[in-house]
N, C-alpha and C positions, 0 to 999 in steps of 0.2 A: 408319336413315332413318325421320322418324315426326314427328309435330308433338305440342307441347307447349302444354296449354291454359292460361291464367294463371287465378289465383284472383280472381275480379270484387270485389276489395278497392276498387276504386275505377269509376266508368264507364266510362274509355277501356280497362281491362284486363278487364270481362266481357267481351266479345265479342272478344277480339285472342290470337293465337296464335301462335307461331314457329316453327320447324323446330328440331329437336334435334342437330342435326349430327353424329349418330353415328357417322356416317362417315369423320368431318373426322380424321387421324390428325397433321398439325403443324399447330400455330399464327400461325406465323412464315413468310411466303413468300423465295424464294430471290431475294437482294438483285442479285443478276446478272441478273438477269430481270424488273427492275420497270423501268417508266419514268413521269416525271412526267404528271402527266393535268391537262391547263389546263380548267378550267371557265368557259367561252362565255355564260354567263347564258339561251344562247337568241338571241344577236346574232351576226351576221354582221362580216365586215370593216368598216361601215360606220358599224356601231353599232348599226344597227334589229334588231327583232325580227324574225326570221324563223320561228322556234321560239316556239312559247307555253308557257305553264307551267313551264318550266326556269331552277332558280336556286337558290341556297343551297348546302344537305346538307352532311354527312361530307367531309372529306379522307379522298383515295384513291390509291393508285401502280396505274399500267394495268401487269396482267401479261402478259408476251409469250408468245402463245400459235404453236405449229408446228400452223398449217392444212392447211401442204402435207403435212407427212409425208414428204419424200423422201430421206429419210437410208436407204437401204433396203441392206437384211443385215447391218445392225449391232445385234445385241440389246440391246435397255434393259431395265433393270429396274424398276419398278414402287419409287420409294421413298417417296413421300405421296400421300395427299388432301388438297385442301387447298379451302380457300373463294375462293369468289370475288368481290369486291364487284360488279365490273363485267359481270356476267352470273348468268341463273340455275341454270347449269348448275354443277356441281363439277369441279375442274381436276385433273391428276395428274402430277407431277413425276417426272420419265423418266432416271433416271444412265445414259448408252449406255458399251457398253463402250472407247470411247476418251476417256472422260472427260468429255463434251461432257453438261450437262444444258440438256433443256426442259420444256416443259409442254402438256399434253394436254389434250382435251375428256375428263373421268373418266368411261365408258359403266359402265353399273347392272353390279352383281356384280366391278368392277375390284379385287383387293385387290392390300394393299403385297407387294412380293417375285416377283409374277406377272412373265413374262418377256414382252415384244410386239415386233413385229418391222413393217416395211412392205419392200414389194416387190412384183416381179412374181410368186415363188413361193412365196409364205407361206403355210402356212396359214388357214384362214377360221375364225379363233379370237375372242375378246373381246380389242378393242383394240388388232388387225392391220390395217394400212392397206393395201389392194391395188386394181389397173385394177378395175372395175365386168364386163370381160370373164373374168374370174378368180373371181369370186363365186359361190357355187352360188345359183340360184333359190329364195323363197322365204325369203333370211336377211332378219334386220333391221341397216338399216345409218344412218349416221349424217353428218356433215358431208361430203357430198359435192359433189365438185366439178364447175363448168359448162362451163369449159374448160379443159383439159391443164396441168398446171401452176402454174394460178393458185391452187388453195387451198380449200378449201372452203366454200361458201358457202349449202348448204341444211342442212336441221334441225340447227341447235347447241343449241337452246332445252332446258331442263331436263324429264327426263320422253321427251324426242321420238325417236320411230324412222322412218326412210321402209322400204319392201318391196319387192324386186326383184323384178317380177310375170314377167316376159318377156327375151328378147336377140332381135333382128330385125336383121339386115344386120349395120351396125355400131353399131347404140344399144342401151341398155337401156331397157327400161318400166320405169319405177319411181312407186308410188303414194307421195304425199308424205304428211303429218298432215291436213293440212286436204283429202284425197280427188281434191286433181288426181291426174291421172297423167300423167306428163310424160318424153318419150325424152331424154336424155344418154349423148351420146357413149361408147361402152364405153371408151373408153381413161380416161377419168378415173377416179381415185380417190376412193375411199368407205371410212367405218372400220368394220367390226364391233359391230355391239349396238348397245343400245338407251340413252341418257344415261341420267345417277342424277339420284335428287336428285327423282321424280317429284311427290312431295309439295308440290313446290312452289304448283303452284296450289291448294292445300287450307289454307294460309294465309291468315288473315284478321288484316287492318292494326289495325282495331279504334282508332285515333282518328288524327286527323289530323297530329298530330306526326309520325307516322312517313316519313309521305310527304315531308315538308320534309324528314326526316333523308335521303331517298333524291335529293334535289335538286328535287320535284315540287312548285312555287308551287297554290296554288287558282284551279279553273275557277270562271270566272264565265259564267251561261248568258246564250246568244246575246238571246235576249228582252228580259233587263235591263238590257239596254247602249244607248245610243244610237244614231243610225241611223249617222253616221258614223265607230264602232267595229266596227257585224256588219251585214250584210243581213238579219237577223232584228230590229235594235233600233229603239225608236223605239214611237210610238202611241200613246192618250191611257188610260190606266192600265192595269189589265193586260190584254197582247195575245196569240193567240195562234202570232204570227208571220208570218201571212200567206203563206208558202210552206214547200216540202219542207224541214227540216230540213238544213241546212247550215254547212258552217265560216265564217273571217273570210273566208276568200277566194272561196268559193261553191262550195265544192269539196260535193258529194252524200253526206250524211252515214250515210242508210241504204238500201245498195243500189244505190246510182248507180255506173255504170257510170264508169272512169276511166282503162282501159287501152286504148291506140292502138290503132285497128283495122287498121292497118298496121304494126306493130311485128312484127319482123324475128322474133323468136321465138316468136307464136304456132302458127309451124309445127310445133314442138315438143311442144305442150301437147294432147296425145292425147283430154283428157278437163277439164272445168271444175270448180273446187272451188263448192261448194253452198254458198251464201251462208247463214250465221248457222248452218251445224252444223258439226261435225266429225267427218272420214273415219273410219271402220273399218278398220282397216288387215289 
């Protein structure tokens, strides 16, 4: 795992870098496990844009990933790494021993052949899925889930761990990446470790093609546009907007506040994440 610098033979390749994929052990993902992925341009059922910037890139097959994990005292074995288009994390392809394969979020240090397991009494190993009440304090852990059964739905992003601070009644403290820290139910599941693949944001695009390859149209800024394209456009040459920085819709672009002040799960949210850093975990 490591980035790869190009030789500045040309402009768009001084500055742009890749990842080396050292990791990556097949090529080829498991054909039982793809499904076709429709690309939306960025429109709704309607036709309109609802999405900006979204359109073009790469053909892709979305792989089916097991969030939930509940296949539990059935050992799998650990038989690839494998890339993933549609995420920046690394996925890892699971033979269980009655045949059955799937695919995993691949946490840092996972190699081929390693044995993982989920359940109530697993071990607290790399790549064991178990209750949040089963954890010892103190690990790092990974796609965890917000209610019972649904799947997991916090840190999957490549690089990312959350830290089981605390158990109190029946929640856990758990400090997320970006320094909330936020109680979840101990009965939900959470995996072991920390994702691979950290490298990722040390990656530099280095010209714009790339981003078209990744489906990502160019921003045009709010200023330059007309009054009835942004709340920002319009004025007689150049302007410098006239109010706080905002999107099309007037949504507060830095620091504006957006989350309901009645919404049902800030009872949850023990502790606020700190606008423009991120947590020490």
């Amino acid at each position: 795992m490591g980035i790869v610098y190009y030789k500045p033979v040309t402009a768009g390749r001084r500055f742009a870098s890749v990842s080396d994929f050292s990791e990556i052990t097949r090529n080829k993902p498991e054909k039982s496990l793809l499904m076709p992925l429709k690309k939306t341009g960025g429109r709704n059922s309607e036709g309109k844009i609802t999405a900006e910037h979204i359109g073009g890139g790469c053909r892709r097959h979305y792989r089916i990933i097991d969030f939930k994990r509940r296949k539990d005292d059935v050992p799998a074995k650990v038989a690839s790494i494998e890339y993933d288009p549609n995420r920046s994390a690394r996925i890892a392809l699971l033979h269980y021993a009655d045949g059955e394969k799937r695919y995993i979020l691949a946490p840092e240090t996972l190699q081929v052949g390693r044995i993982v397991l989920s359940g109530e009494k697993v071990e607290p190993e790399i790549g064991n899925c178990m209750p949040l009440k089963n954890i010892p304090l103190g690990f790092e852990i990974h796609n965890i889930e917000l209610r019972v059964g649904q799947g997991g739905q916090l840190v999957r992003s490549a690089g990312n761990s959350a830290k089981l601070m605390a158990k109190e009644a029946n929640y856990a403290h758990i400090v997320l990446p970006s320094g909330e820290v936020r109680k979840v139910f101990y009965g939900c599941r959470a995996t072991i470790g920390k994702l691979g693949n950290s490298d990722h944001n040390n990656v530099r695009i280095g010209k714009a093609g790339r981003n078209r390859w990744k489906g990502i149209r160019p921003h045009v800024r709010g200023v330059a546009q007309n009054p009835v394209s942004h709340p920002l456009g319009g004025g007689e040459g150049r302007s410098g907007g006239g109010r706080h920085p905002c999107s099309r819709t007037g949504l507060l672009a830095k620091g504006g506040k957006t989350r309901k002040k009645k919404a049902l799960s800030n009872k949850f949210i023990m502790r606020r994440r700190k606008i423009g850093t991120r947590g020490n975990l």
